[in-house]
N, C-alpha and C positions, 0 to 999 in steps of 0.2 A: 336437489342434485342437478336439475337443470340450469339453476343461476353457476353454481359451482363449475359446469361444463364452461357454460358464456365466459367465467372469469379465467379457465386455463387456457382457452381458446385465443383472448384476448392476448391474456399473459405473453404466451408464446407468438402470435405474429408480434407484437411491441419488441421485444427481443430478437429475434432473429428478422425483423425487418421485410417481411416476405409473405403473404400469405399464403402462396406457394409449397416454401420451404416447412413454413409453421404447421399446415394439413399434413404433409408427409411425415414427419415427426411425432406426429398424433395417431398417424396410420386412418386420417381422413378423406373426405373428396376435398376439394379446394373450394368450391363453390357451399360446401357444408360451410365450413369455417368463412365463408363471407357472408352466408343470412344470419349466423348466430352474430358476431359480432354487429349487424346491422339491428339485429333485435333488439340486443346491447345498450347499443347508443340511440334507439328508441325509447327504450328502458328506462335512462336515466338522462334523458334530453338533454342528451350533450354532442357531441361530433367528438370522437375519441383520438382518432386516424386522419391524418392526411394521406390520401391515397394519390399516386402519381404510377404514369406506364412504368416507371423504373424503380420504386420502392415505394415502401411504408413508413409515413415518422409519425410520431406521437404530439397531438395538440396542445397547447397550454392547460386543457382540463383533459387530455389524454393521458399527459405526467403525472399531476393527481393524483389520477384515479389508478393508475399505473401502481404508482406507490401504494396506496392502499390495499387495493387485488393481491399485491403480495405479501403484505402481511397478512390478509386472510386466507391465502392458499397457505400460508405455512404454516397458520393455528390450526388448519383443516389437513392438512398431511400429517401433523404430530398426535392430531386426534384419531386420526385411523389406526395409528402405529401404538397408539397405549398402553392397548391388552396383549400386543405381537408377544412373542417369546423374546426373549433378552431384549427389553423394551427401549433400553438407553443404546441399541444400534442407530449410528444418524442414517437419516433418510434426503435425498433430494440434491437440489445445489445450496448452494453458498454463492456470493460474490462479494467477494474481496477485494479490496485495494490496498497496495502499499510500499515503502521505496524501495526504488529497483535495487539497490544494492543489500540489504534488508534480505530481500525473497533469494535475490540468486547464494548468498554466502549461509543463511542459517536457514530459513522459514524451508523451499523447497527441497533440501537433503535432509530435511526433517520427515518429509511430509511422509515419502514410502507406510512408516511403521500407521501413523495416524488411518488413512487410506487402507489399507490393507486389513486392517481391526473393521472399517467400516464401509464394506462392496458398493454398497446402494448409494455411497455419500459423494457428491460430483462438484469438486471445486473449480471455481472461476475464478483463476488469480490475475487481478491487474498489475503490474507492477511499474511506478513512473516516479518521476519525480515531479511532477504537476499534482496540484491540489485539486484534484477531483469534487464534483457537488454528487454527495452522495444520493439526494435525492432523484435530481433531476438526469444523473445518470443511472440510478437504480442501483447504487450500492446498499450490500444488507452493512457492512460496516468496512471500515477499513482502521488501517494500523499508522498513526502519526508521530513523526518525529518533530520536538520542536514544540513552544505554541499554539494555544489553538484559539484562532483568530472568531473566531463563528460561534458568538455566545448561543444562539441558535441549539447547537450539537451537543450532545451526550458523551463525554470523557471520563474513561475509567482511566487512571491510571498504570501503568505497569512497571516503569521501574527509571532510572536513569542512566541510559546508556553509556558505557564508557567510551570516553573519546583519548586518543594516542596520538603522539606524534611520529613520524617518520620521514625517511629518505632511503633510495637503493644504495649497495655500496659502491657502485661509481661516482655515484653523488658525492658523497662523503669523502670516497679517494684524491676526489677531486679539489671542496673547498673545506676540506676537515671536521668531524664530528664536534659539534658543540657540546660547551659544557654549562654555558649561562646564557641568559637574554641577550646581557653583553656583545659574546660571542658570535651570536646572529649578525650584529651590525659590523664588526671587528674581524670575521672572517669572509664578509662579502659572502652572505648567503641572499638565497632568494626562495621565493614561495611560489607554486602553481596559484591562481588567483581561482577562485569558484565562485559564480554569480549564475542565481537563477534567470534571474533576467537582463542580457547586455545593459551596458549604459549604466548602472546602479553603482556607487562609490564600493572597493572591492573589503571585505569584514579584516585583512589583515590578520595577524600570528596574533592569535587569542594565548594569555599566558594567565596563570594567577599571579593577585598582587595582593598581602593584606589578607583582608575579608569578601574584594572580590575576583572580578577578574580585567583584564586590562588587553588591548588591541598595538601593535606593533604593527608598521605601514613597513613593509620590506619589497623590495625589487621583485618584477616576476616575467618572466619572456613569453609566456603563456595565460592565458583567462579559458576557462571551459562552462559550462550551462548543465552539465550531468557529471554524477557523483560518479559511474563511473570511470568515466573521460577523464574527471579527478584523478582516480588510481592509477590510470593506465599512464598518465602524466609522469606521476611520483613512478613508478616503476620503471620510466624511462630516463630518471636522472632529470628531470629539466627542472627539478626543484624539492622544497618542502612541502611535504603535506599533510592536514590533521586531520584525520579519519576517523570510522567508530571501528572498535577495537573486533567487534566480530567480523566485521569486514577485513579490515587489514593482517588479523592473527595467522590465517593460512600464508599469506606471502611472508609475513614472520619467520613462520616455522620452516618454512622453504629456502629462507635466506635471501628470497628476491627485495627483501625491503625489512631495512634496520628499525626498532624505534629508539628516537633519540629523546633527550630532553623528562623521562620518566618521571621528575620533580615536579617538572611542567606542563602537565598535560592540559587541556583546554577544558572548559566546563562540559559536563556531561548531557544530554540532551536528553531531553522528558521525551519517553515515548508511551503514548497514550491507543488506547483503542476506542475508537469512534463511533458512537451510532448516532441514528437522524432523533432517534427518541428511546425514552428506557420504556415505556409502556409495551407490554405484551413481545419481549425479545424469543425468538425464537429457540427450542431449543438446540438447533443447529448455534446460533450463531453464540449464547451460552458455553458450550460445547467448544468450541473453536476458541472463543474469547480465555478462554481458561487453557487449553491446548498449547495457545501461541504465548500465554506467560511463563508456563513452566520450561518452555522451550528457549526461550530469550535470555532464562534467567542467570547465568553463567555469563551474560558479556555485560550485566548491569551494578552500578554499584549502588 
């Protein structure tokens, strides 16, 4: 029980950056929470913390070990909770990552019913569109759209997200609702441009062709770096845009944004859920991983 204490003690100043902060939290002295952690890193002769007058960061064998502690606090929290009364209640946090456009349209107007079934269960949602290291940021997993570049990682599948074309109807009033590829070039349309990162040559009107799919270079008066600066884009008329259909469906149904082109929709995007390793998954994150499919499942085809 005493290494157990050292590893939550640890846990929580890595996390909130503070040994300060991390003792009040615990409802300890502050100076407790600096010999244990000292003990700690006696313990397992390593230097865990960098310590400075303005914060606490985690060393290259602080991340580590960082990572491991919590996988063993979570086998050690589900094991107290076993014999509880209604045993499958989640207990603890979660940390999450995944794109902002994702959390704000489906995942958090979900969440209330999940949360509510489970008091005790305290989510930390990230939401970006940056590729997060799950590790060395302390992600228990996160939700990816797209490829997954990092043989490294653990990918279950989920589904293939639908992806939709559209424009507002100013847009449309303005240089005519298409009706073929054609079209696009022949009514002087143009496209919002989305690039993660500046400078990169921009992906172009994805259409099918055949058996795959094919890229069309169209004019664009805008380039943005977030998805949704993308929508906010197309919503303002400054062009075309090709979005996932669970994002775009509520401005659908509102009439703020047509979709056009429905023959032509653009390939649909693999979205996958991620962990660092399948060994010993928590059953929080189990839990969650299964939660967040069934909840997706309606914008995937």
């Amino acid at each position: 029980m005493k290494n157990l204490e050292a590893l939550i003690i640890f846990a929580r100043v890595a996390e909130m950056k503070s040994f300060t902060q991390a003792a009040e939290s615990l409802g300890i002295q502050k100076g407790r929470a600096s010999i244990v952690v000292r003990e700690l890193e006696h313990d397992v002769g390593a230097t865990l913390l960098h310590r400075t007058t303005r914060t606490v960061q985690l060393t290259e064998d602080g991340r580590i070990f960082y990572s491991r502690a919590r996988d063993l606090l979570a086998e050690a929290d589900e094991l107290q909770s076993i014999f509880s009364p209604g045993g499958m209640s989640l207990r603890g946090r979660l940390r999450v990552d995944m794109p902002a456009i994702l959390a704000q349209s489906v995942v958090i107007p979900a969440l209330p019913q999940l949360l509510d079934a489970h008091p005790e269960f305290e989510l930390e949602l990230s939401s970006t569109d940056r590729r997060v290291d799950l590790v060395l940021e302390g992600f228990d997993c996160v939700i990816r759209l797209g490829p997954i570049v990092d043989e490294s990682l653990i990918a279950r599948p989920l589904g293939k997200l639908r992806m939709i074309n559209a424009a507002s109807p100013g847009y449309l009033k303005r240089f005519g609702v298409p009706q073929t590829i054609d079209d696009l070039r022949n009514q002087g349309h143009r496209m919002v441009h989305y690039m993660r990162n500046f400078g990169a040559k921009p992906d172009g009107w994805e259409y099918p062709s055949g058996d795959g799919y094919k890229s069309l270079m169209l004019p664009g008066t805008m380039t943005v770096n977030s998805v949704p600066a993308y929508h906010e884009a197309g919503l303002a008329g400054l062009g075309l845009i090709q979005g996932g259909y669970s994002a775009l469906l509520p401005h659908i149904q509102r009439g703020t944004l047509v979709e056009i082109l429905p023959n032509l929709r653009p390939m649909p995007l693999n979205a996958s859920f991620v962990v660092a390793h399948r060994r010993n998954l928590s059953q929080r994150v189990r839990a969650f991983m299964n939660w967040t499919e069934e909840v997706l499942k309606p914008y995937f085809d």
